[in-house]
C-alpha positions as a printed NumPy array, in Angstrom:
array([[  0.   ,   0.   ,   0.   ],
       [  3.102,   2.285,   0.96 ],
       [  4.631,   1.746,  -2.789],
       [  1.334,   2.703,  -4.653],
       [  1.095,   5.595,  -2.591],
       [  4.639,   6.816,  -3.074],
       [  3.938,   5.625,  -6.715],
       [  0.95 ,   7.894,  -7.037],
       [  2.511,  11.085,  -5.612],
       [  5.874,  10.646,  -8.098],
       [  3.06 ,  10.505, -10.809],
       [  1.22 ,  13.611,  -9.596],
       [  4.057,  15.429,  -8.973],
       [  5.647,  14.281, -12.51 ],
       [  2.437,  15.367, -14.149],
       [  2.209,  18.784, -12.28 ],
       [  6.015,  19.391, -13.542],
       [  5.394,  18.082, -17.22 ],
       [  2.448,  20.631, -17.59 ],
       [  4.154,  23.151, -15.689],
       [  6.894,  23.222, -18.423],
       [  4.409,  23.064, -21.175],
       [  2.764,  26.544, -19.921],
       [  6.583,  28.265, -20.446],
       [  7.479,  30.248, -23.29 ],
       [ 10.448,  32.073, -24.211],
       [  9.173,  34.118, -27.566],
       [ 10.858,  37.09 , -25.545],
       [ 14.5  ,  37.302, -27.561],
       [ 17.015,  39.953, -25.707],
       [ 16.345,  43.309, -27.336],
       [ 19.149,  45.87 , -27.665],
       [ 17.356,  49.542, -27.8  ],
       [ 21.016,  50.852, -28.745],
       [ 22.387,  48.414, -31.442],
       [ 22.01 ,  50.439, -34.332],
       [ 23.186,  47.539, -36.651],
       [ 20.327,  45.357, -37.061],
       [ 17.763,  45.96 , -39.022],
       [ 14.993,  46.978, -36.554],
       [ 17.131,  50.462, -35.556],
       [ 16.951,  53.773, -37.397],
       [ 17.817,  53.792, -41.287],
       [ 21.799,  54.519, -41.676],
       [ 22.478,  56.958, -44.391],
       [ 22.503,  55.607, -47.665],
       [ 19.731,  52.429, -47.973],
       [ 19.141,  48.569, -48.273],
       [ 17.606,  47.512, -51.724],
       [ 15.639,  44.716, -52.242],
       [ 15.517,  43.074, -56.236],
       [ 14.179,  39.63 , -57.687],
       [ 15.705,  38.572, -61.086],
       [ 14.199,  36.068, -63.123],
       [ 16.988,  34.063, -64.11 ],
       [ 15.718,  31.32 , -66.387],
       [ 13.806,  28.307, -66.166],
       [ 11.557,  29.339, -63.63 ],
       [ 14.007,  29.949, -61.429],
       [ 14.694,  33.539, -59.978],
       [ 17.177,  35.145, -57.955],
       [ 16.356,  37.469, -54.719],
       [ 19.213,  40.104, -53.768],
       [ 19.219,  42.102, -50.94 ],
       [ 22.016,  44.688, -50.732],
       [ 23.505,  46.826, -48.056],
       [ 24.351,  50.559, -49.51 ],
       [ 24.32 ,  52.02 , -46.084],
       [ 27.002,  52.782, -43.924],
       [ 27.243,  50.478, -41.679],
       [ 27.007,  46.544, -41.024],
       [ 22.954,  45.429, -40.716],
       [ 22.453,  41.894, -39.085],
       [ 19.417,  40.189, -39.687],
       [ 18.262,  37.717, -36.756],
       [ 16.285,  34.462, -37.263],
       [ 14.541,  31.465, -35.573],
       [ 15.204,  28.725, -37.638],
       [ 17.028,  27.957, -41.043],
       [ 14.418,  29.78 , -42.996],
       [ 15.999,  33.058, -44.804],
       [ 13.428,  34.008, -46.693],
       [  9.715,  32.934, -48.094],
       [  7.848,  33.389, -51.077],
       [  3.815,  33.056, -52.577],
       [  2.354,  33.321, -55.589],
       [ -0.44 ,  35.174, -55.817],
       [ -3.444,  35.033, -59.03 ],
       [ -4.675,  37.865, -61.016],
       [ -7.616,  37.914, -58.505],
       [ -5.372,  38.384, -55.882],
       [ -5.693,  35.048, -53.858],
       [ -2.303,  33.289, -52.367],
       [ -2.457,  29.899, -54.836],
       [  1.704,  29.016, -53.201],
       [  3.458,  29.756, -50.297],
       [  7.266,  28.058, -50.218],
       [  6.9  ,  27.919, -45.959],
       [  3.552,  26.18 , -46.055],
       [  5.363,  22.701, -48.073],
       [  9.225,  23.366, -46.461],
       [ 10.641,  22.065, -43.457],
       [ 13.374,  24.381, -41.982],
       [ 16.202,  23.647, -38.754],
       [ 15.072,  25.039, -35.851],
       [ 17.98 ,  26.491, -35.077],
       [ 19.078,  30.686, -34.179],
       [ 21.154,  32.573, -36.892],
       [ 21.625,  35.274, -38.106],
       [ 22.763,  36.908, -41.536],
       [ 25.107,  40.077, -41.678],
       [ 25.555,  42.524, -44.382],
       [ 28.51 ,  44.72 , -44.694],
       [ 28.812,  47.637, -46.266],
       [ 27.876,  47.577, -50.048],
       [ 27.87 ,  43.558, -49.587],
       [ 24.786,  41.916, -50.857],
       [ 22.524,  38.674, -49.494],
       [ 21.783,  36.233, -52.555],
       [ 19.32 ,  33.595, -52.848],
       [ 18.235,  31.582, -55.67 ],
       [ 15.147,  29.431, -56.133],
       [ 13.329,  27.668, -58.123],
       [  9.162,  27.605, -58.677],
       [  8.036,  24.108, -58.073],
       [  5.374,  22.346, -59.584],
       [  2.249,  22.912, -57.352],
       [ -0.371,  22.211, -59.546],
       [ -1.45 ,  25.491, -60.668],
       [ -3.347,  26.463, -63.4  ],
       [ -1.913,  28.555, -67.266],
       [ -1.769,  32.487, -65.893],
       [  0.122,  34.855, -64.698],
       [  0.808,  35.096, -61.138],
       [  2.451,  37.573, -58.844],
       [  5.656,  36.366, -57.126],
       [  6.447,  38.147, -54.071],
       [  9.82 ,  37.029, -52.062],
       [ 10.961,  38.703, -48.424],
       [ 13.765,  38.034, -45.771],
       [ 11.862,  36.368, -42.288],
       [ 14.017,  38.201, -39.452],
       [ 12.425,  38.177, -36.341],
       [ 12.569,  41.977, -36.046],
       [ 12.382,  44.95 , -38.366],
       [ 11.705,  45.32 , -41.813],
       [ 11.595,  42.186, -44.307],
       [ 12.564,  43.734, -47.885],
       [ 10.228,  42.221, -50.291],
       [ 10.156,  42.256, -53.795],
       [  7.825,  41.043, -56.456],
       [  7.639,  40.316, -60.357],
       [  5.404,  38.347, -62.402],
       [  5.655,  34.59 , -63.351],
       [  3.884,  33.042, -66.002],
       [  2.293,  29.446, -66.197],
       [  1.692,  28.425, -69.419]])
């Protein structure tokens, strides 16, 4: 009788710990008000540029490029640099990369010096979507600040 006792209160009190972990977040990610580096803080003289290039074959290449002054990190929660949709004439989302990728969830960050450039190229899968032309929009995910999207069309014949 002893043992299931003993027994039940390890449960209880494993249980009580189990669901007191579950109720713990930490989406709060150390802000610092002064760094004027990343790209949440004040625009730096000169700008960063966002472009998308189609580059052939339905694939296309997103640049962003650092013409200001100083060094701009970019912080992020998991592998995932940047997303993309497509988006019909009517305006409805028909694609979005993030909602059929898998991405490390891992902390990083990306840092642009001065009149250095990020580069990413990608390729338009096959998702099923009908002849038309469709609005491709592509942005940086940072946790913080602005994302830097740019759009073009792509055509489905």
């Amino acid at each position: 009788m002893m043992k299931k006792t003993a027994l039940g209160w390890l449960l209880l009190l494993l249980a009580a710990l189990v669901l007191a972990g579950c109720g713990t977040s930490s989406d709060d990610l150390p802000e610092d008000p002064d760094n004027d580096n990343d790209s949440g803080g004040e625009q730096i003289e000169g700008e960063i540029t966002s472009t998308l290039e189609d580059i052939g074959d339905g694939t296309y290449r997103y640049v962003v490029k650092n013409d200001t002054d100083e060094a701009v990190t970019f912080n992020f929660t998991s592998g995932q640099r940047y997303d993309f949709t497509l988006t019909d004439e009517q305006g409805n989302e028909s694609f979005r990369m993030s909602s059929v990728s898998m991405y490390t969830q891992a902390l990083g960050e990306e840092t642009i010096r001065q009149g250095e450039e990020l580069q990413y190229d990608f390729q338009i899968p096959e998702a099923n979507l009908s002849a038309g032309t469709y609005t491709l929009e592509v942005w940086l995910t940072p946790t913080q600040g602005e994302n830097y999207p740019a759009q073009t069309e792509h055509t489905i014949e």
